[in-house]
N, C-alpha and C positions, 0 to 999 in steps of 0.2 A: 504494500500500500504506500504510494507516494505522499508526501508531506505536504505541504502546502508552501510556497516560497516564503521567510518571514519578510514582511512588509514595513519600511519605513518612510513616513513622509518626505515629499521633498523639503519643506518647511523645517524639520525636527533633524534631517541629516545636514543642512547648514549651519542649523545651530550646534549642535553637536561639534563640527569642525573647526566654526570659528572659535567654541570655547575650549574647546582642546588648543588651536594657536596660540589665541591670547593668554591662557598659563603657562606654554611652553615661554612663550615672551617675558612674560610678567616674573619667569625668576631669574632674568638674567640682567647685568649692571648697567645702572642709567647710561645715557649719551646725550650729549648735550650742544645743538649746534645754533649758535645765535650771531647776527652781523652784527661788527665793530665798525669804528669809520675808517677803517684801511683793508676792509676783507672779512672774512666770516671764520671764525674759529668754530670748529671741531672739540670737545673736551670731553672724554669719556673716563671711567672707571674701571681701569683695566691692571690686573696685576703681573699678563704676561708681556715680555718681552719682544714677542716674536710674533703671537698669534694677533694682529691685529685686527681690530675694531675700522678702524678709518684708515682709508686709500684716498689716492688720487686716482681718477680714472682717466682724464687728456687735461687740455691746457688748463681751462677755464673750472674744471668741472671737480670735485671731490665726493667721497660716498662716504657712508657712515652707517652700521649696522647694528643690532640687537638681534637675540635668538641663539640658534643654533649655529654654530661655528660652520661645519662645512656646507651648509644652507647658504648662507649669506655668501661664503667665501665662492662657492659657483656661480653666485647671482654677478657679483665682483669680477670675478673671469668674461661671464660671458659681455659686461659692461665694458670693459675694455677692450674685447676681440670686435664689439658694434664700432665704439668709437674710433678705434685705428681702421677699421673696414670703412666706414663713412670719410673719414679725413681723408684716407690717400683716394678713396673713387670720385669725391668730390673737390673740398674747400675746407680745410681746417675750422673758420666760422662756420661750417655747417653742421659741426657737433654740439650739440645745444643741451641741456640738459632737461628742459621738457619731452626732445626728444627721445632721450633714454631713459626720462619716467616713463612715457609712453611704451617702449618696446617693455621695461620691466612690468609695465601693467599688465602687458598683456600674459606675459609668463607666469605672471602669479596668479592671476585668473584664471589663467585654465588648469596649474597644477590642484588649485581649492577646489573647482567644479567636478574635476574629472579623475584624476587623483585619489587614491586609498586615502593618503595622509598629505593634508596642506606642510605647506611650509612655516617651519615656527619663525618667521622674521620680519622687520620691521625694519624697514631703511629708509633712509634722505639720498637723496642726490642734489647738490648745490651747485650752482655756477656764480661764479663771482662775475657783480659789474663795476661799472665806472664809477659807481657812489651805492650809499646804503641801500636807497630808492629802488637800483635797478638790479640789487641781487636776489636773483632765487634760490630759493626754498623748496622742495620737495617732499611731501613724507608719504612716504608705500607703507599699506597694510597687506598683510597676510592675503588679503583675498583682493588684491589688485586695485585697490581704492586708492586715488590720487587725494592728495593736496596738497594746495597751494600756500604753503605755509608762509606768514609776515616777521620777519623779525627774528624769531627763535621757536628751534621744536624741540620736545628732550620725548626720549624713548626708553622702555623698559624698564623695569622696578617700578616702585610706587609714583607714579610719573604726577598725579595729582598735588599732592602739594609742591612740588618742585615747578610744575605749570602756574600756580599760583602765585608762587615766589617769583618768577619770572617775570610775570605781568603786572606785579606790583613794584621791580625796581629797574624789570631793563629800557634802557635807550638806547637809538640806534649811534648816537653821534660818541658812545662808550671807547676808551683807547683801550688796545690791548690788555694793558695792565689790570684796569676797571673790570673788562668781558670777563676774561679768566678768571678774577676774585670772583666776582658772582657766580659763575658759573659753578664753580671749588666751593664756595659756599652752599650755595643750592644740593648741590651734591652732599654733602656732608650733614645737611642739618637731619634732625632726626624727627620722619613725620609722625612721632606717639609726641614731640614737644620738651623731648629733655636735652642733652647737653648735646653740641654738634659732634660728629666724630673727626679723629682728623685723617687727612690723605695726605701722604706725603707725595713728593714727586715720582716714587717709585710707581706708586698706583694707579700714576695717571698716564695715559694715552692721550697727547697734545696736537696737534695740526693746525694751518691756517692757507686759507686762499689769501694772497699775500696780493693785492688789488694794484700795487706798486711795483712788481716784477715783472719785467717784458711779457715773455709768453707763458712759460708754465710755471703757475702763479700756487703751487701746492711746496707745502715743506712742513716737515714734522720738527717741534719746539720741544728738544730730549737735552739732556746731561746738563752742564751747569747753566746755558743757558734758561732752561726751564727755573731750576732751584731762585737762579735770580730773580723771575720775573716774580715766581712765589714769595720769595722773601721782599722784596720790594712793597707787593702788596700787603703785606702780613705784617702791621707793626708789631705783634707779640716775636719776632724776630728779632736777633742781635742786629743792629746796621753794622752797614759795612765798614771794612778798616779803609785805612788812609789807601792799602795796594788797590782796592776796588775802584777808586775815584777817575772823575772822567766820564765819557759817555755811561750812560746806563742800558739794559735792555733792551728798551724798546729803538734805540739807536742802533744797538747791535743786529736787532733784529731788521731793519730796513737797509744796512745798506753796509760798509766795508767792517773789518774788525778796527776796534782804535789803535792810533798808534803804539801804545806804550804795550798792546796785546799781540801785536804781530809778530814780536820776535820768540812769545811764549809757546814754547810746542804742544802743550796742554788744551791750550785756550783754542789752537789751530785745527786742533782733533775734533773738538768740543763744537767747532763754529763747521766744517766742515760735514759731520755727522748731521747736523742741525739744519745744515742751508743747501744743501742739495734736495731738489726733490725726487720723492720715491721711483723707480723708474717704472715702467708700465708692462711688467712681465708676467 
């Protein structure tokens, strides 16, 4: 005697899969991407080295992930094999990053519809413009939903108060220094309202679309340059000695090392690691 096939709404197997994503999401560490007035930083909570959160994907354009590691990291591959295929068949200006929300809309839409199991992830894709105004924002849901996001998104973990905190202190006209403290703050405070935790530089995961850089406008902000910008921001910090004096971070960060740094081979690793961007492999 044959069984009967068990029947599931199509209604009740959507929900089902969206809420199976969104917990797969919901336990992995915020990320945080909001424009500054020279670019849009990237800042996530990340404690490995290696396994990254945020890429560059072509000149203008950066990504930035929640979720499942080799989820996102394929989303990431096949985002850079579009953008290098679009730039050399056409015009470098023709890789846009609406247009690779678009093609990743589509792939996440049909792995949710059609697919046993969606994808646990959650990304931005940003392109930096000429001023605050004209950069975008992107944020991709699990099941291929676009937005257009203004200003700043943060993804993954308890992302409600951290959205709150956001839109009660960010500006767009914010300098580097400013974005990142917020951003570290937000991250850190604790949404039950008790003492913030701290992040050291080690935990964090830093980038920026650098709006001031000729063409590719991506570089990750690691080793002492990070620590500085951190303590800079951080008056519970020692300030610096007399050797530190002279330009500051966000100096170093725009444009040569200072003099009195160039002959230091430390400082040269440091600025080197720091001011190249990732390459597109």
């Amino acid at each position: 005697m044959s069984q009967m096939p068990f029947y599931v709404s199509p209604e009740q197997l959507m929900k089902d899969r969206a809420d199976f994503a969104r917990k797969g999401i919901a336990r992995g560490r915020s990320v945080i991407v909001l424009s500054y007035d020279k670019g849009i930083l990237f800042v996530a909570e990340n404690h490995s080295s290696t396994l990254h959160k945020i890429s560059e994907i072509y000149d203008l354009i950066g990504f930035a992930a929640v979720g499942k590691y080799n989820e996102f990291e394929n989303l990431r591959v096949a985002g850079i094999r579009y953008a290098d295929l679009r730039g050399y068949s056409y015009d470098r200006s023709d890789v846009t990053a609406r247009g690779l929300a678009n093609a990743y809309a589509q792939t996440l839409g049909t792995v949710f519809t059609q697919d046993t199991k969606p994808f646990e992830v959650e990304i931005v894709v940003a392109e930096v413009g000429h001023s605050p105004h004209t950069d975008q924002i992107y944020r991709l849901t699990y099941d291929g939903s676009v937005a257009d996001e203004r200003g700043f998104v943060a993804m993954g973990g308890a992302i409600e108060p951290i959205e709150a905190a956001l839109r009660e202190r960010y500006s767009p006209d914010l300098n580097l220094g400013d974005a990142l403290t917020l951003a570290v703050g937000v991250l850190a405070a604790d949404p039950a309202g008790g003492q913030p935790r701290g992040i050291g530089a080690d935990q964090l995961e830093v980038a920026v679309l650098d709006r001031g850089r000729p063409r590719r406008t991506f570089r990750r902000i690691v080793g002492g340059l990070l620590e500085r910008l951190l303590n800079e921001a951080d008056p519970t910090h020692d300030a610096p000695t007399s050797d530190d004096s002279g330009p500051g971070p966000h100096d170093v960060l725009s444009g040569d090392l200072p003099r009195h740094e160039a002959s230091n081979p430390q400082t040269q690793r440091e600025h080197a690691e720091s001011g190249e961007p990732e390459g597109s492999d």
